[in-house]
Each structure stands twice: as C-alpha cells, then as structure tokens.
N, CA and C atoms as a LAMMPS dump frame, in Angstrom:
ITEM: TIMESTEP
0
ITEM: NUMBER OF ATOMS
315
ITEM: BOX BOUNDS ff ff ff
-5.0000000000000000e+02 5.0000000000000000e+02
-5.0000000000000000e+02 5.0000000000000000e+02
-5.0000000000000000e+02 5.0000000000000000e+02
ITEM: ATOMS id mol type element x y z
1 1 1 N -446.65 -73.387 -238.857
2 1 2 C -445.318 -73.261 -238.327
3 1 3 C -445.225 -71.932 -237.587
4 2 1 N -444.348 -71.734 -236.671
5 2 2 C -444.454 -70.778 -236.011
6 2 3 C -443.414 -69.664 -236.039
7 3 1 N -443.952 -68.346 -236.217
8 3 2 C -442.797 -67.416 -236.691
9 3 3 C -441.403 -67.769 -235.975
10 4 1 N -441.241 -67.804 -234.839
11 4 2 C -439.7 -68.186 -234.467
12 4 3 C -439.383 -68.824 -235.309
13 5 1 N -439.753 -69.955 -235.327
14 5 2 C -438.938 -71.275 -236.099
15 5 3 C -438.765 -71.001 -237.424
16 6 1 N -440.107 -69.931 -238.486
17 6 2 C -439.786 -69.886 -239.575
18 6 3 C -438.456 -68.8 -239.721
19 7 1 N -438.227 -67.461 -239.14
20 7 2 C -437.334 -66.889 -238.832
21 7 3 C -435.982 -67.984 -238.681
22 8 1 N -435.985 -68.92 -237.879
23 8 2 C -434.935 -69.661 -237.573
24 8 3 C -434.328 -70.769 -239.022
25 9 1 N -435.438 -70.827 -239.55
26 9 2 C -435.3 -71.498 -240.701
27 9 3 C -434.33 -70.641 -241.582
28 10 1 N -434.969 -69.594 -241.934
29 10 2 C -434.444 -68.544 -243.072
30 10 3 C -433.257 -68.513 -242.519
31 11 1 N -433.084 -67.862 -241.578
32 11 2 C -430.948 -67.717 -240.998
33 11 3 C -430.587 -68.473 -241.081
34 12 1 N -430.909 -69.883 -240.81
35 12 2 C -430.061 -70.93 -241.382
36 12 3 C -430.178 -71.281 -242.706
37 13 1 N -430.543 -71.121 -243.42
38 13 2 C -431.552 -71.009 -245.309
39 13 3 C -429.979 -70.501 -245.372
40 14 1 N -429.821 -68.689 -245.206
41 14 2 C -429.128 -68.118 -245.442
42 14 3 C -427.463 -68.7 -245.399
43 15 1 N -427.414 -68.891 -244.145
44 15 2 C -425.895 -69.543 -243.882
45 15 3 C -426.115 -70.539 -244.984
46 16 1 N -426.583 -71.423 -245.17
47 16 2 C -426.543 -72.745 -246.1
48 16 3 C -426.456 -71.854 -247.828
49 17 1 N -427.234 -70.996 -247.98
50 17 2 C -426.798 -70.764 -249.15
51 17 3 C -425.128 -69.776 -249.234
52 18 1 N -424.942 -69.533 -248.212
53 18 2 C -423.979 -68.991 -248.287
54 18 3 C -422.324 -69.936 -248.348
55 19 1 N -422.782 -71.461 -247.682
56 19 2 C -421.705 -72.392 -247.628
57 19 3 C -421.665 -73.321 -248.933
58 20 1 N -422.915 -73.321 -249.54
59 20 2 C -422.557 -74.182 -250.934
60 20 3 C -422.046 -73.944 -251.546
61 21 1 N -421.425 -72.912 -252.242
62 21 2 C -420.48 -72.825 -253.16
63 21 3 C -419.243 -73.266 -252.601
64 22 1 N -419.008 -72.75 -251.313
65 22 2 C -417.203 -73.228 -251.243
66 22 3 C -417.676 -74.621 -251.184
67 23 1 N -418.681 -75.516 -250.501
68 23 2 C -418.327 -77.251 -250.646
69 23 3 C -418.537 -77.05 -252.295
70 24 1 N -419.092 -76.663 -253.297
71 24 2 C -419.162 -77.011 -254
72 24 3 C -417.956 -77.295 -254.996
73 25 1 N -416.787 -75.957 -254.517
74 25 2 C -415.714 -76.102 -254.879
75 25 3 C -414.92 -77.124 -254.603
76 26 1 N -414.961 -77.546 -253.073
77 26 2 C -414.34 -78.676 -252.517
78 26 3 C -414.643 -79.833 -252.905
79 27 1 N -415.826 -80.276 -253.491
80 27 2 C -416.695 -81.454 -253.891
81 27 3 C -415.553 -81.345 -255.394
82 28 1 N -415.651 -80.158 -256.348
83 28 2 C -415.079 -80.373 -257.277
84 28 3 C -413.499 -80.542 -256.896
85 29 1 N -412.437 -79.912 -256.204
86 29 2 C -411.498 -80.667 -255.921
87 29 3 C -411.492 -82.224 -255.661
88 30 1 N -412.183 -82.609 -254.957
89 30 2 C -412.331 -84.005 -254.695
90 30 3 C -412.608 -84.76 -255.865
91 31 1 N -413.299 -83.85 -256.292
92 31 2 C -413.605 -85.233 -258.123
93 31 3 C -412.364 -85.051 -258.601
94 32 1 N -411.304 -83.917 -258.713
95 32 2 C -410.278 -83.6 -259.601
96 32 3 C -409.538 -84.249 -258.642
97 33 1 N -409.553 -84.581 -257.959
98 33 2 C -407.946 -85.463 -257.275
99 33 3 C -408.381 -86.845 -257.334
100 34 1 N -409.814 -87.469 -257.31
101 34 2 C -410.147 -88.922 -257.52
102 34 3 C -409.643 -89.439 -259.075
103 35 1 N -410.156 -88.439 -259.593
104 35 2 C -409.876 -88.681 -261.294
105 35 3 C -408.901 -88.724 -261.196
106 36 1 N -407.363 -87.948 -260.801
107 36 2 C -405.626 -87.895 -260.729
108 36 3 C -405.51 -89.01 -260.465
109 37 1 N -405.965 -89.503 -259.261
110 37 2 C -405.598 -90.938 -258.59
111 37 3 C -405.997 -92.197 -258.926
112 38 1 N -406.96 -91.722 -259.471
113 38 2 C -407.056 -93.476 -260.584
114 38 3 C -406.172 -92.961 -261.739
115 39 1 N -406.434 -91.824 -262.524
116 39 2 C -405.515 -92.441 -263.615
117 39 3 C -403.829 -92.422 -263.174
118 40 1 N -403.61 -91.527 -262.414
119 40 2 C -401.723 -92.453 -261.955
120 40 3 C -402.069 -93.613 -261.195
121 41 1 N -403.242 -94.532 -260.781
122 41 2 C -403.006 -95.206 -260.228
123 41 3 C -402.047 -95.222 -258.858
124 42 1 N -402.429 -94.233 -258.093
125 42 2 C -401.838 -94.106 -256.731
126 42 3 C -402.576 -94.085 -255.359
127 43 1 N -402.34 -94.382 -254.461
128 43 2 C -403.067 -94.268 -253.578
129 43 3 C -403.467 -92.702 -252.937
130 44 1 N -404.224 -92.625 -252.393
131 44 2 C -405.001 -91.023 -252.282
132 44 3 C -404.283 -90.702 -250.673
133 45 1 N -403.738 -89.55 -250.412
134 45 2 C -403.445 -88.814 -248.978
135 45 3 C -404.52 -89.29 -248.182
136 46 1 N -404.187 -89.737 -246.619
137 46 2 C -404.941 -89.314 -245.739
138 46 3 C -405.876 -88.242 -245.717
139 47 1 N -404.727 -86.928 -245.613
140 47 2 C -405.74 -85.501 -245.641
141 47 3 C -407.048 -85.884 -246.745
142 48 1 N -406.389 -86.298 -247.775
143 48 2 C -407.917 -86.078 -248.848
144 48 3 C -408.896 -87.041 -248.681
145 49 1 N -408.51 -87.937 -248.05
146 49 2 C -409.571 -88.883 -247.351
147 49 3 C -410.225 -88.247 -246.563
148 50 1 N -410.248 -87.314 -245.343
149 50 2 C -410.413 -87.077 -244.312
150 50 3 C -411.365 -85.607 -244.796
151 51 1 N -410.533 -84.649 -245.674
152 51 2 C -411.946 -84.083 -246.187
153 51 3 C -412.677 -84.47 -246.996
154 52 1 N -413.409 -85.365 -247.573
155 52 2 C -413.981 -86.353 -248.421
156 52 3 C -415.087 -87.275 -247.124
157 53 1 N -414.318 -87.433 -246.35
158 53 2 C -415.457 -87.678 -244.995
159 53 3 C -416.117 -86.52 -244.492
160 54 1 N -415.293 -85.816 -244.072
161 54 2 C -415.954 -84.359 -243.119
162 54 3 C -416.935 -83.267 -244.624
163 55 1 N -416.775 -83.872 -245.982
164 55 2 C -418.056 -83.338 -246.908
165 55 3 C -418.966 -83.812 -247.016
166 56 1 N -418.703 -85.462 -246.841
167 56 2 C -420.042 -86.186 -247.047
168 56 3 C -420.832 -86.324 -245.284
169 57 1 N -420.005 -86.025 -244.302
170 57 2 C -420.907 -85.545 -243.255
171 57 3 C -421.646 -84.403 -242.575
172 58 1 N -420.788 -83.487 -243.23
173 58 2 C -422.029 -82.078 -243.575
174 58 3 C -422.893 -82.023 -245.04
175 59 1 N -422.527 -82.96 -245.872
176 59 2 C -423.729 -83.172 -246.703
177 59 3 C -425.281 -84.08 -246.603
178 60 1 N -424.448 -85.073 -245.489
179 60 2 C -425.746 -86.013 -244.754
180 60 3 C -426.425 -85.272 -243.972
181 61 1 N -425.793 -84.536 -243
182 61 2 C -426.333 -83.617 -241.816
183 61 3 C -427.001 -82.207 -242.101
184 62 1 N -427.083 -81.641 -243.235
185 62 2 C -427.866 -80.843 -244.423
186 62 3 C -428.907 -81.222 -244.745
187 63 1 N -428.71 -82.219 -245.462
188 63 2 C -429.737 -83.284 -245.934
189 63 3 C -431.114 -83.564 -245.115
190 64 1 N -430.366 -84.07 -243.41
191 64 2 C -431.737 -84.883 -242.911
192 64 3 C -432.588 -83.121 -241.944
193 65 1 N -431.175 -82.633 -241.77
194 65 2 C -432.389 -80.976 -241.881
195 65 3 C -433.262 -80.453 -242.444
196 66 1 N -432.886 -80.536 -243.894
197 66 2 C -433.228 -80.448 -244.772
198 66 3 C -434.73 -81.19 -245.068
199 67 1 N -434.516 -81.85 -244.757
200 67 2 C -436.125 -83.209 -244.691
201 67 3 C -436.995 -82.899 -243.702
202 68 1 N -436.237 -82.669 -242.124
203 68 2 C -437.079 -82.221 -241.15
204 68 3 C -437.684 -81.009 -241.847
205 69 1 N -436.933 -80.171 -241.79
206 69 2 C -437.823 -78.769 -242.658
207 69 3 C -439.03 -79.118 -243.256
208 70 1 N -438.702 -79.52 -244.469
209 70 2 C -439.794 -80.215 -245.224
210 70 3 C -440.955 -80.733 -244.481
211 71 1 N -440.979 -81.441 -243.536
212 71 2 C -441.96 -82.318 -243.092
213 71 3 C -442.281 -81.25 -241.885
214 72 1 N -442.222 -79.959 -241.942
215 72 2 C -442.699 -78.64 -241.187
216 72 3 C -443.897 -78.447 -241.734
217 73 1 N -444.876 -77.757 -241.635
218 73 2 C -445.796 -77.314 -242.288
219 73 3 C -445.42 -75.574 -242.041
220 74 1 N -444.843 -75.631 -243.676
221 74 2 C -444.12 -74.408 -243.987
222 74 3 C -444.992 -73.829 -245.118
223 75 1 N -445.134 -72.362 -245.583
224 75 2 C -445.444 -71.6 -246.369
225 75 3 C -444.907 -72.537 -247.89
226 76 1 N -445.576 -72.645 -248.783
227 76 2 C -445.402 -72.976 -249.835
228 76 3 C -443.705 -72.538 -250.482
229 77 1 N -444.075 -71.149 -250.308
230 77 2 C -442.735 -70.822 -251.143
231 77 3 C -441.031 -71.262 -250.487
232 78 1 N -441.587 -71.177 -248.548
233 78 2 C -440.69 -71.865 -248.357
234 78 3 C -440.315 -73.322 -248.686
235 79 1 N -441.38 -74.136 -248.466
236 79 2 C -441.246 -75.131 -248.628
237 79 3 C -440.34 -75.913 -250.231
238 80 1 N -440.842 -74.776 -251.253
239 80 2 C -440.45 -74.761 -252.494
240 80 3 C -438.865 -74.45 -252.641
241 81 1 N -438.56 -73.495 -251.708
242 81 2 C -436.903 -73.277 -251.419
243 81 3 C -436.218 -74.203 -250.667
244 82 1 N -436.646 -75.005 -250.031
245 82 2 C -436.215 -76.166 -249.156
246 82 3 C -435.942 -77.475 -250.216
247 83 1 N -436.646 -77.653 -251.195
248 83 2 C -436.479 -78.515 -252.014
249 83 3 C -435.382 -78.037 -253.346
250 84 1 N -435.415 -76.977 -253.182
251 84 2 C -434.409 -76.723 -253.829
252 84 3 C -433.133 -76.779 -254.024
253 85 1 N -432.878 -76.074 -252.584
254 85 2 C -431.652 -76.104 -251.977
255 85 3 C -431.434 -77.713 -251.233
256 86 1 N -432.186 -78.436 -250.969
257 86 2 C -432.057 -79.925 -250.967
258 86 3 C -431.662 -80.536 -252.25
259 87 1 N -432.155 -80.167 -253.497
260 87 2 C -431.999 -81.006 -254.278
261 87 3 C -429.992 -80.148 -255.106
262 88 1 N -430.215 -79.32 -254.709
263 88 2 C -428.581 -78.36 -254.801
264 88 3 C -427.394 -79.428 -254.326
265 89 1 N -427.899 -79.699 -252.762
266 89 2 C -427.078 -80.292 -252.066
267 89 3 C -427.054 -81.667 -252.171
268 90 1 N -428.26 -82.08 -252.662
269 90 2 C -427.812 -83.841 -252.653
270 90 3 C -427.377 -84.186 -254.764
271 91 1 N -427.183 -83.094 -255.326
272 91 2 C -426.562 -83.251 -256.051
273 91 3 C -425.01 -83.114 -256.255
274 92 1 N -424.578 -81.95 -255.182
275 92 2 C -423.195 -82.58 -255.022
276 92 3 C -422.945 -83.38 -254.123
277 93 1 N -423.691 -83.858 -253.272
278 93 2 C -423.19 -84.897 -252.646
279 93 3 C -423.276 -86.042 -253.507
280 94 1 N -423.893 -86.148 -254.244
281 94 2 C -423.826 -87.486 -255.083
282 94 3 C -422.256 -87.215 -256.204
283 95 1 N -422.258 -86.323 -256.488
284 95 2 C -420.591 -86.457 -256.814
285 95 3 C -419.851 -86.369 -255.96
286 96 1 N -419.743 -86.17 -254.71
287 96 2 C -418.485 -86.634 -253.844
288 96 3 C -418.549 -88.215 -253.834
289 97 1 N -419.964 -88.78 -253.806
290 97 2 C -420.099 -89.835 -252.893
291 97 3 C -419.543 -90.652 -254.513
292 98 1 N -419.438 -90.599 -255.711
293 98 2 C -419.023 -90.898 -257.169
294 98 3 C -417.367 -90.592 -256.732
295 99 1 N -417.076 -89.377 -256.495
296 99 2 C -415.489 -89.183 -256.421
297 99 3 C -415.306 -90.11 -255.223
298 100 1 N -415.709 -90.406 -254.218
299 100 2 C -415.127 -91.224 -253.214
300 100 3 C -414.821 -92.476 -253.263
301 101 1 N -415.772 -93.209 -254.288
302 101 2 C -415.907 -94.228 -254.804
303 101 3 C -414.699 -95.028 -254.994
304 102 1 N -414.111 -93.702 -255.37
305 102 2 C -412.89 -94.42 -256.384
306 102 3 C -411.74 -94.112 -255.583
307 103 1 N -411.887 -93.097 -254.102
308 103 2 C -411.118 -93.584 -252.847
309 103 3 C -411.077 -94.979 -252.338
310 104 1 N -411.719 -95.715 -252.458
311 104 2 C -412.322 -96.707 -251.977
312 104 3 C -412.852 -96.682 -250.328
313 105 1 N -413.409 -95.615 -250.079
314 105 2 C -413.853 -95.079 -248.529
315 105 3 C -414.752 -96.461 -247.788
C-alpha cells in the first residue's frame, strides 16, 4: 500500500473514531424511542424515522469502506484496527437495524 493512501487511511481512521461515540449515542436513542413506541403502542415521528435512515446509511457507507480498506494490502496492525473498528460499527448498526425493526422501516 502506498504511503499516501496509508496516511489517508489513518485521517480518516481518526475522524471515524472520533464519530462513533456520538452515533453510538444516537443508535442508543433510537433503541430508547423504538422500545417507547412499541410499548405505548404508537406510531414513531417522521423525524425519528428519518434519523434512523440517515444512521443506517452512514453505517452501510462505513462499512463497505471499511471492507475496501481491508481488501488493501495494509500493514498488519493496520489491518488489525480496521477490523476492529469494523466490527465496533457493524455492531451498532445491528442494533439500529433491531431498533428499526420495530419502526417498521
């Protein structure tokens, strides 16, 4: 791999570890308002529909980066941080995509 790109990797590494926690927070709002809304049995806001889409499409679009990376021929240790922070992110995406469920998206 070639220093640009690995350089280019890491700054974006960085930004990404720097944005998971707030989705992670948002992922957990979203479970805490799916859970509200089944048990009152009510239908869910637009708005919370709409961020519930725009998480699970920066969690897809993470993801298949995330894979390209991978399929880089990267330094081990990077490569080892790529799976990491992949497996970070497709674990909350699998609880949005559980909280959405029950949006009926």
């Amino acid at each position: 791999m070639e220093n640009n790109q690995t350089d280019d990797i890491h700054k974006q590494m960085e930004k990404l570890r720097t944005a998971m926690p707030i989705w992670g927070v948002e992922a957990n709002d979203l479970i805490e308002l799916a859970g509200n809304a089944e048990r009152a049995a009510t239908p869910v806001d637009e708005r919370v529909l709409q961020r519930a889409r725009g998480l699970l499409e920066t969690f897809t679009g993470w993801h298949n980066t995330l894979l390209f990376w991978e399929e880089q021929d990267a330094a081990p240790a990077m490569s080892a941080d790529i799976r990491v922070i992949r497996g970070s992110l497709d674990a909350m995406r699998n609880e949005v995509d559980i909280a959405t469920a029950k949006f009926r998206l």
